[in-house]
NUDRENTI-89731 format. One record per residue: residue in three letters; y, z, x of N, C-alpha, C in turn. Coordinates in steps of 0.001 Angstrom, whole numbers, plus 524288, in hexadecimal, padded with zeros to 5 digits. Each point is the difference from the previous one (the first is absolute). Layout:
REM residues N
ALAYZXYZXYZX/...
This chain:
REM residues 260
UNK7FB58800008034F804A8800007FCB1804DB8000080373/UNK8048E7FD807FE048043C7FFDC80201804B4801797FDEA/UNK804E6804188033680072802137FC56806C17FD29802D3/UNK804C87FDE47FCFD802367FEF58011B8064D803487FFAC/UNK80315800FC8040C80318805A080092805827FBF680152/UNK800E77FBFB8012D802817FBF18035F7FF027F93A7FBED/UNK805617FF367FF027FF787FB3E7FEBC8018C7FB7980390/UNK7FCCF7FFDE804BC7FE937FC308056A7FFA37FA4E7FC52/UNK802467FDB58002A7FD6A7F9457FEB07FD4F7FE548029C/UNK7FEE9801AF8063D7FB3E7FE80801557FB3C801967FFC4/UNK801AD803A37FDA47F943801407FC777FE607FD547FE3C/UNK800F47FB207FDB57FC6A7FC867FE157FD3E7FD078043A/UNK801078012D802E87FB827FD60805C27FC2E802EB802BA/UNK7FD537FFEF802077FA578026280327803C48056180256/UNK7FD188046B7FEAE802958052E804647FAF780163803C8/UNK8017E800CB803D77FB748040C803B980215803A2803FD/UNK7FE1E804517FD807FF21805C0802747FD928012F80394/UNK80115800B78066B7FBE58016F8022C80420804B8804E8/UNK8048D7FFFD7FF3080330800898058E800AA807827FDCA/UNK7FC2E803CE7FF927FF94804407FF428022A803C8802D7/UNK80655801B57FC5A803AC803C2804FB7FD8E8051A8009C/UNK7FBEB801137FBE37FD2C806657FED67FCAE7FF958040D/UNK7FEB17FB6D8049A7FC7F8005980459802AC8008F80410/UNK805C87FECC80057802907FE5C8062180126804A07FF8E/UNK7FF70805187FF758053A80488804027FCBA8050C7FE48/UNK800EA803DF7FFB07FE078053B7FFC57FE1C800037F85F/UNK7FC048014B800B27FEB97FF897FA5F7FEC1806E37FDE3/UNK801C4801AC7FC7C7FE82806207FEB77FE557FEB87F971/UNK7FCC0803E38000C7FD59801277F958800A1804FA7FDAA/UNK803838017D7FD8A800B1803F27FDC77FA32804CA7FDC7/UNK7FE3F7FCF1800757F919803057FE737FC0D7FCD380138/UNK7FAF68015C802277FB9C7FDA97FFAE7FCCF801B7801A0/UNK7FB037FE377FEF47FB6B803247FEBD7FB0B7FCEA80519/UNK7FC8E80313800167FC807FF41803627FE247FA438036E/UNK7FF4B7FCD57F9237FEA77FBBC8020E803197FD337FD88/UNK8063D7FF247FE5D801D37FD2B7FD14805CC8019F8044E/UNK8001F7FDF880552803C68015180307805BE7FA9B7FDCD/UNK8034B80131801D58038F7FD3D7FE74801337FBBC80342/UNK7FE20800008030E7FEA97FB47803167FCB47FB517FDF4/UNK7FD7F801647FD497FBE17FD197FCAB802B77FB387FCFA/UNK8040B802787FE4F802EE7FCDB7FC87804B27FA55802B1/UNK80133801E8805B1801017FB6A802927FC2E7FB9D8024E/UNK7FAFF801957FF7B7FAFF7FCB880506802597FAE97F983/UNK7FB337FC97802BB7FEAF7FB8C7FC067FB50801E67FD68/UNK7FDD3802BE801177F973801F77FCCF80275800517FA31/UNK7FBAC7FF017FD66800DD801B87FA047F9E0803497FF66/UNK7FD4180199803197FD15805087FF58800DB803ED800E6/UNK804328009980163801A2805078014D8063F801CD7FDFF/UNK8009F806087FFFF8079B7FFB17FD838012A8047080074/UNK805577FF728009D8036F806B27FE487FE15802777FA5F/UNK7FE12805908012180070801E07FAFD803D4806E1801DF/UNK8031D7FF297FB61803A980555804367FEAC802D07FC80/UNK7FF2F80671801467FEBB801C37FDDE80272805DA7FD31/UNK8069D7FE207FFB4802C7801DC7FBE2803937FB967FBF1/UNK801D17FFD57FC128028F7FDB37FE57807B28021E7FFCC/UNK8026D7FDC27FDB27FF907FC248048D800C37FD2F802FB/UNK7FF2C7FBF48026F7FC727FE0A804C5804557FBBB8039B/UNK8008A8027180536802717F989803227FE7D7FFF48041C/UNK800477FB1E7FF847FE5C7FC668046B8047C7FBF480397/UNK803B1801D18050C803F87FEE0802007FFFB7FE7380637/UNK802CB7FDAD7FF267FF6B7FD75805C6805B6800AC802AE/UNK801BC7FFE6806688033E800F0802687FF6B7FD6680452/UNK804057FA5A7FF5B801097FAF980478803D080228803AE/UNK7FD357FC5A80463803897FFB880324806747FDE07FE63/UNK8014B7FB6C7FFBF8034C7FDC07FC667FF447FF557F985/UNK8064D7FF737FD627FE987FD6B7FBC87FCE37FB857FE55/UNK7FDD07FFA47FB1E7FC5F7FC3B7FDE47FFD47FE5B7FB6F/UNK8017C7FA8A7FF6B800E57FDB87FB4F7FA388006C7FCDA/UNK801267FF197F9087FB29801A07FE3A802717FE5B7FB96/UNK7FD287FD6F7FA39801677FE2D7FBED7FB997FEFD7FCA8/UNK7F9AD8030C8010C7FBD07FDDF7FCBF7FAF880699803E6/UNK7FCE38005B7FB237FD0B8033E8008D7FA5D7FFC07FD75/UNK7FDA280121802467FA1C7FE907FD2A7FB53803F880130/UNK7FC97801367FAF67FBAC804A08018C7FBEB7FD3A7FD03/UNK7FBA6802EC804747FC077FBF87FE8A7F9ED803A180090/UNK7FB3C800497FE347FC168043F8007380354804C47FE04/UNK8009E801207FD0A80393803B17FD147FE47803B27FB73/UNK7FFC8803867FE548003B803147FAF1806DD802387FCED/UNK802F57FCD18013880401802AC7FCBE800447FE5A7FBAA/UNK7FD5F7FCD37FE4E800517FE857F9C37FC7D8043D7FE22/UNK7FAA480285801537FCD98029D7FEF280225804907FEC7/UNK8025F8016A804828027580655800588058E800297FE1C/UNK801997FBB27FDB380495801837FC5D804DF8005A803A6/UNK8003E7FDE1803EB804D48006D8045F804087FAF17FEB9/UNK803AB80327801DE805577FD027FFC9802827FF59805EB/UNK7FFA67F9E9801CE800887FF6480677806477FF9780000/UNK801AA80195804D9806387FE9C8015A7FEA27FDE9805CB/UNK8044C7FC688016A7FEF27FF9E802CA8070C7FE6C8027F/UNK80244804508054080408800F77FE8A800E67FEDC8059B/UNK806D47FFA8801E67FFF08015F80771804B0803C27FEF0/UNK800B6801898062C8046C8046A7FFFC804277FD68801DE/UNK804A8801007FBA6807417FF36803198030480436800E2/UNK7FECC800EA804B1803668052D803487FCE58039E7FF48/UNK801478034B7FA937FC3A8046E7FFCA7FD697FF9C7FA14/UNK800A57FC947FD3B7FD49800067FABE7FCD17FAFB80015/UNK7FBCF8018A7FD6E7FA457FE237FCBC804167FA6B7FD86/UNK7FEBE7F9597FF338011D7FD1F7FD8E7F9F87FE897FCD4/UNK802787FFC47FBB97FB5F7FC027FE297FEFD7FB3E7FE82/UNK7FB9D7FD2F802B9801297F9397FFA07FD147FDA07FCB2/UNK7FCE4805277FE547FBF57FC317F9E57FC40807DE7FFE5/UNK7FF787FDFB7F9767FBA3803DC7FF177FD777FB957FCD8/UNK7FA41803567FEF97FC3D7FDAB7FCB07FBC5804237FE50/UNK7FDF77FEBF7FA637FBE08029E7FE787FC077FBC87FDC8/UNK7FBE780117804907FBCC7FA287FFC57FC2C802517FB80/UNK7FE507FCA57FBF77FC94801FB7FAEE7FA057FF6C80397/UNK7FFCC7FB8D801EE7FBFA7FFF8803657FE468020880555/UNK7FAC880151803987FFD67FF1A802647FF1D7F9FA803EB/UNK8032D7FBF67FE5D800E67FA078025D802188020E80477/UNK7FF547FBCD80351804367FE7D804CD8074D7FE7F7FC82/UNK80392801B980258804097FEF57FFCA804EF7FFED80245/UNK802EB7FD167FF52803847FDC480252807E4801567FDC9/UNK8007E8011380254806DB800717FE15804C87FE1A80567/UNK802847FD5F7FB8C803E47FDAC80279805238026E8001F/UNK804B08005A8028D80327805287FEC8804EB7FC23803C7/UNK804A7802257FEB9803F67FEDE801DC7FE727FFEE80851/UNK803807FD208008D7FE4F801148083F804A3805487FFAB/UNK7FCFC8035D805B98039B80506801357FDED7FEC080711/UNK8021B80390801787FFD7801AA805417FE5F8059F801F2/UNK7FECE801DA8028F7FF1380613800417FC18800FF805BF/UNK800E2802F0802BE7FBE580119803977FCA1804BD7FE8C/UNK7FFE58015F7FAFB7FD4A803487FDDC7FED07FE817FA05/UNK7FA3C7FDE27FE277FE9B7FF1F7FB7C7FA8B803B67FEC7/UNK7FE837FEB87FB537FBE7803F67FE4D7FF657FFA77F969/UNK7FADB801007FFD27FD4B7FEA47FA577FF37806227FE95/UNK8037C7FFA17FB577FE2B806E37FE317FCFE7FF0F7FACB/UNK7FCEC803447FFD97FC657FD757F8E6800D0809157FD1F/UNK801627FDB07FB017FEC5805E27FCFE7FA737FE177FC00/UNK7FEF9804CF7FD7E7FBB97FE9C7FC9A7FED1806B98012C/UNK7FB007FEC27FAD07FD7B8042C7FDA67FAF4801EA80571/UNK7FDE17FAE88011D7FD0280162803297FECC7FC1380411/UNK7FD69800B2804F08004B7FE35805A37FD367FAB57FEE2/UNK803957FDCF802C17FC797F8E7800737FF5B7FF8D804D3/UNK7FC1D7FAD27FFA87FC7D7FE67805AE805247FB458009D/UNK802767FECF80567801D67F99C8007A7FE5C7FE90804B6/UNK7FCEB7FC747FE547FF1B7FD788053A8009D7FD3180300/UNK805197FC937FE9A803ED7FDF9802AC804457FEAA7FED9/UNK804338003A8023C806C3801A27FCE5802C97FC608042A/UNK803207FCBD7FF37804557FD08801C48046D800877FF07/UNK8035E8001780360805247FF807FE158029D7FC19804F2/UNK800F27FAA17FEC0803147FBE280137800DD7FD228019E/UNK8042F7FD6C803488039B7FA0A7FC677FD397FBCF80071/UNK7FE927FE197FA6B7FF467FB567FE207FE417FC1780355/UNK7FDEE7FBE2800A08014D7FA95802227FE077FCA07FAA2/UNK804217FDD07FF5C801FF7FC0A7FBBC7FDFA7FAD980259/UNK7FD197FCAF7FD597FDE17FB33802E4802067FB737FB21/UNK803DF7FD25803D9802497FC087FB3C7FB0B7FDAF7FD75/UNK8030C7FDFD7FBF97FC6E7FB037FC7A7FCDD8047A7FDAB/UNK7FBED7FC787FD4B7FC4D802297FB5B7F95F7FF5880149/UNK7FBE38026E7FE6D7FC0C800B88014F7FD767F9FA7FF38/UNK7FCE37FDE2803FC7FDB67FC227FDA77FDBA800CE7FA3A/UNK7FE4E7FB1B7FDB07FB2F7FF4C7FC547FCC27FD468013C/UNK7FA568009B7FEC97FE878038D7FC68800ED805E080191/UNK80196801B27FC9F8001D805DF803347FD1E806897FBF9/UNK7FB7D80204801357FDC3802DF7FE03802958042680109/UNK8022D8031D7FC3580507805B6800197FAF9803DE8028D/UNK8022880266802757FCD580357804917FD6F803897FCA2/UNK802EC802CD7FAE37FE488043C7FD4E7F9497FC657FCB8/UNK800097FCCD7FF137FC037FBD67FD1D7FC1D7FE96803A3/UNK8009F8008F805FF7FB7F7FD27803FD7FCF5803DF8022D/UNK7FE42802447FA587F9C880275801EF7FAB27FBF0801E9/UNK7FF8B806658050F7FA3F7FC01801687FB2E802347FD24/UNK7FE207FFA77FDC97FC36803A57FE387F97C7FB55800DB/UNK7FCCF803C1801A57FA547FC2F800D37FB5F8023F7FD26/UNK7FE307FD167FD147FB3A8014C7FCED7FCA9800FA803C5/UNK7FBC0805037FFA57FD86801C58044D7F94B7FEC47FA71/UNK7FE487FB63801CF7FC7A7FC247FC718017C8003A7FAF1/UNK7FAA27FCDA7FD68801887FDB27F9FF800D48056C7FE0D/UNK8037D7FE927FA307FFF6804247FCFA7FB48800F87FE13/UNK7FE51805B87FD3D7FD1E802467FE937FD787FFFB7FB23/UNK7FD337FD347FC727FE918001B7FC317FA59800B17FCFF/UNK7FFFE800DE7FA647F927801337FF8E7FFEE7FEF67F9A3/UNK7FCE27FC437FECB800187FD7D7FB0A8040C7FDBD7FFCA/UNK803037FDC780070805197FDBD7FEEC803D6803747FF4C/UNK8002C804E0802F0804848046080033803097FFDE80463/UNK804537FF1E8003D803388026F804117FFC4805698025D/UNK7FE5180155805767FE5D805DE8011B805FA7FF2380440/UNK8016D7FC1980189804CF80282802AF7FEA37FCBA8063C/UNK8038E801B2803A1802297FB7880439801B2804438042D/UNK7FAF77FEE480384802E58037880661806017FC98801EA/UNK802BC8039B80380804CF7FD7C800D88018C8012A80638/UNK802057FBDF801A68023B8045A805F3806847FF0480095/UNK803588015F7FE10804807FFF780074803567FFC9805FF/UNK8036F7FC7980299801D7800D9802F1804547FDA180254/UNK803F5802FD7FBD1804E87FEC7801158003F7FBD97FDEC/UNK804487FC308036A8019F7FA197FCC3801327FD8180591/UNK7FF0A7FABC7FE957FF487FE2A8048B805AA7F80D7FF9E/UNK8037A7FE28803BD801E07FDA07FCEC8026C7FBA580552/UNK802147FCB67FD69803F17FD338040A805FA7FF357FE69/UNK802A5800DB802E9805F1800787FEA0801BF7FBFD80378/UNK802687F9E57FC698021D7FE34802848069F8006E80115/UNK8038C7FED5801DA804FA80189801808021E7FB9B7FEF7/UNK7FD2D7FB4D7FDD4802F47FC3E80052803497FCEA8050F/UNK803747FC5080164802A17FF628030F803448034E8019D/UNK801338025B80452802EF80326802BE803297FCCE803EA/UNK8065E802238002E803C87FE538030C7FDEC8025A8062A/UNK7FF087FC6F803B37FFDF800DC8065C801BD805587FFBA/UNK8042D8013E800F78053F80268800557FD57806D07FDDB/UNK7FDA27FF737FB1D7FDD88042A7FE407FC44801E2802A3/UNK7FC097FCC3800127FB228010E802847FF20801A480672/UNK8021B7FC55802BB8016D80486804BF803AF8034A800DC/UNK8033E8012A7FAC8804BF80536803717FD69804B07FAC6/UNK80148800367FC157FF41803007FCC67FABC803277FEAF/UNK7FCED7FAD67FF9D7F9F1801407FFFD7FAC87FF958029E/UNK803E080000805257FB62800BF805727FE388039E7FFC3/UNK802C0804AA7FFD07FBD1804C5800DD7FD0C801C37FD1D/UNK801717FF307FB1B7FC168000C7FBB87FADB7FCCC801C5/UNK800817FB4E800517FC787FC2F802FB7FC7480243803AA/UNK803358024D804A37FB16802A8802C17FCFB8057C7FDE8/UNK802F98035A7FC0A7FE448034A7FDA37FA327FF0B7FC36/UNK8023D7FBF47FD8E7F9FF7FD407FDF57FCC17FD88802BB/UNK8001A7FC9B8030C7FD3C7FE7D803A87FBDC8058080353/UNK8027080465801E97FCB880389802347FCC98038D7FB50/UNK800657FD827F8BC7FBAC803DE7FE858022C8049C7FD28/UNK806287FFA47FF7C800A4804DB7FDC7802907FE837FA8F/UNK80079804147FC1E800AF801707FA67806327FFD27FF25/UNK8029C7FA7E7FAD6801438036E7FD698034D7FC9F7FA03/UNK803A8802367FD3F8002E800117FBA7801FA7F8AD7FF9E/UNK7FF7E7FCE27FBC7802267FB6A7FF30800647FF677F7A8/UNK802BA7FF79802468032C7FEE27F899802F17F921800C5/UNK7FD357FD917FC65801617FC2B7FF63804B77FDC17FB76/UNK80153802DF7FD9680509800287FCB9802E9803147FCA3/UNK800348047A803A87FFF58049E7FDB6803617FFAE7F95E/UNK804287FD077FF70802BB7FF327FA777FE387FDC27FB1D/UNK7FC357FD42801047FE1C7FD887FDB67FA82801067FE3D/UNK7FC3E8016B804D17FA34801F380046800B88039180001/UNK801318053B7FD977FEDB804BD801997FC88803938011F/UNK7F9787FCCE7FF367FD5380028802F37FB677FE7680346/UNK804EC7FCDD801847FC667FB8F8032380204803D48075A/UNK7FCEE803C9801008010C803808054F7FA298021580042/UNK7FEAB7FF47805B37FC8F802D5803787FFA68015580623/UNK7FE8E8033A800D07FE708034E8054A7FC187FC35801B6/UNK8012E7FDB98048B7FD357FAB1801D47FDF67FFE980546/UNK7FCBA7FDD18035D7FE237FE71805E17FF857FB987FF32/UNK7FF0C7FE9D806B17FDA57F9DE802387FB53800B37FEB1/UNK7FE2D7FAB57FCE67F9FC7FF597FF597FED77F9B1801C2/UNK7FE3D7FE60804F48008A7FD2080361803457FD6C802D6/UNK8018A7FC217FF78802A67FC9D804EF80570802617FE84/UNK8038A7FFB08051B805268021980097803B07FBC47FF12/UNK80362803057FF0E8059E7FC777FEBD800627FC7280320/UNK7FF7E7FAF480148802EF7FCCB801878020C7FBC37FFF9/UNK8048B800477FE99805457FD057FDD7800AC7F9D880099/UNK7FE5D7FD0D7FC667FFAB7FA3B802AD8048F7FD5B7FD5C/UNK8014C7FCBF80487804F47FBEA7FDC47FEFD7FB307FAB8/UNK8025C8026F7FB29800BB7FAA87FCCB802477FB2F8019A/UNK805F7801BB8021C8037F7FC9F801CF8026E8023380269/UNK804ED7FDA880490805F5802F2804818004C8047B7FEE5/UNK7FF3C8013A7F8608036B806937FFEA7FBA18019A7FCDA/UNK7FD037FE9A7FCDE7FD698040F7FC7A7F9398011A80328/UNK7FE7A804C77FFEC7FBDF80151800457FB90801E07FB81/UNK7FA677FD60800807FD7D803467FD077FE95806167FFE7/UNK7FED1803B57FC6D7FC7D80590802727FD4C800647FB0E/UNK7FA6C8033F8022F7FB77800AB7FD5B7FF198051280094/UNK7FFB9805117FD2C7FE75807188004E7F9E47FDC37FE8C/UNK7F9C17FF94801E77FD7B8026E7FCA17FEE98066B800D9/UNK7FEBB800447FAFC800C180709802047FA7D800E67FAB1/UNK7FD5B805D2801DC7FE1E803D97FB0980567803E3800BB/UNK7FCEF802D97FBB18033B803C07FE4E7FD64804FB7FD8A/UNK8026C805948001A7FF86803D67FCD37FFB8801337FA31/UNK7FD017FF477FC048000F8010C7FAD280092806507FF61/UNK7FD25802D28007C7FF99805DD7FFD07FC047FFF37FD2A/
């Protein structure tokens, strides 16, 4: 789900999340428990998470420098379960700002978009009745990828993989039911033509970020699809960028992904 805080017009184009300021600088957890350290909640794992164990609950980080930030996303999560209400806020001078709250009905992966701020101090505070698991929390800035998602294009929330584990089960002409093995969603994201210009200055590092294997959020129109967003990896061959023509390039994501 996507939850929109910011009326960006370029939201109607591809977003991806991966540049995580809650990993670069001193990270503290207001509570946590044995095996639910707060560290958990910056790795890329989604088996594992912060669970703090008062309410309640933050999770804050402290940069070296300021750090731009305008989009947030949690993913392996129980705050829809446990009835929590996320903020997710930075500090100016000496007071708490807030750049989006939310109260997720579900436990889904989700996504929020929020005005851009600056701050060398940000942090996700959640209240509620009772302690949630998160098992991975982002906070920020955007990369906006011009143009529009290729077609055909299967909305990420719809590209379940699911595999019949043999024939279904039956006896006299009864339906007894269907083993299943669920896993995740699996997809290709094309980018369409891309300007030169983009592709090596803006979205190189992203580029090598996917290329080495690592996780993370892509929303393909956030204004429009609201939920068309998932928590994503490389699932074979790596990015690489071939010339249409002088200025435009092709790009290809295949990726799986996290269902929960």
């Amino acid at each position: 789900m996507i939850h929109l805080k910011t009326p960006q017009p370029d939201l109607k184009s591809p977003q991806i999340l991966w540049e995580n300021v809650l990993r670069d600088g001193t990270l503290t957890g207001s509570t946590e428990t044995a095996d639910g350290a707060a560290a958990n909640a910056v790795g890329q794992s989604t088996s594992d998470g912060w669970v703090p164990s008062v309410m309640p609950a933050t999770l804050s980080v402290v940069l070296s420098a300021a750090r731009l930030a305008d989009a947030a996303a949690f993913v392996a999560h129980t705050l829809g379960s446990s009835g929590s209400t996320v903020y997710v806020e930075y500090l100016s001078g000496a007071t708490w700002i807030t750049s989006a709250s939310v109260t997720p009905a579900t436990d889904d992966p989700f996504v929020i978009f929020f005005p851009l701020a600056s701050s060398d101090e940000w942090r996700v505070r959640i209240i509620g009745a009772s302690t949630p698991f998160v098992g991975v929390a982002i906070i920020c800035r955007r990369l906006s990828v011009p143009g529009t998602i290729g077609v055909p294009h299967t909305p990420l929330n719809l590209a379940d993989d699911v595999e019949l584990l043999g024939r279904s089960r039956s006896r006299n002409g009864h339906f007894l039911g269907s083993e299943v093995h669920r896993s995740g969603f699996a997809a290709n994201l094309n980018l369409e033509v891309q300007q030169k210009d983009f592709i090596l200055d803006k979205f190189e590092s992203f580029r090598v970020w996917f290329n080495e294997g690592n996780a993370f959020v892509f929303c393909s129109a956030p204004t429009t699809l609201s939920d068309d967003m998932g928590y994503c990896w490389r699932d074979g061959r790596a990015i690489n960028p071939g010339f249409k023509d002088a200025v435009y390039m092709n790009v290809d994501l295949n990726v799986r992904g996290y269902r929960g």
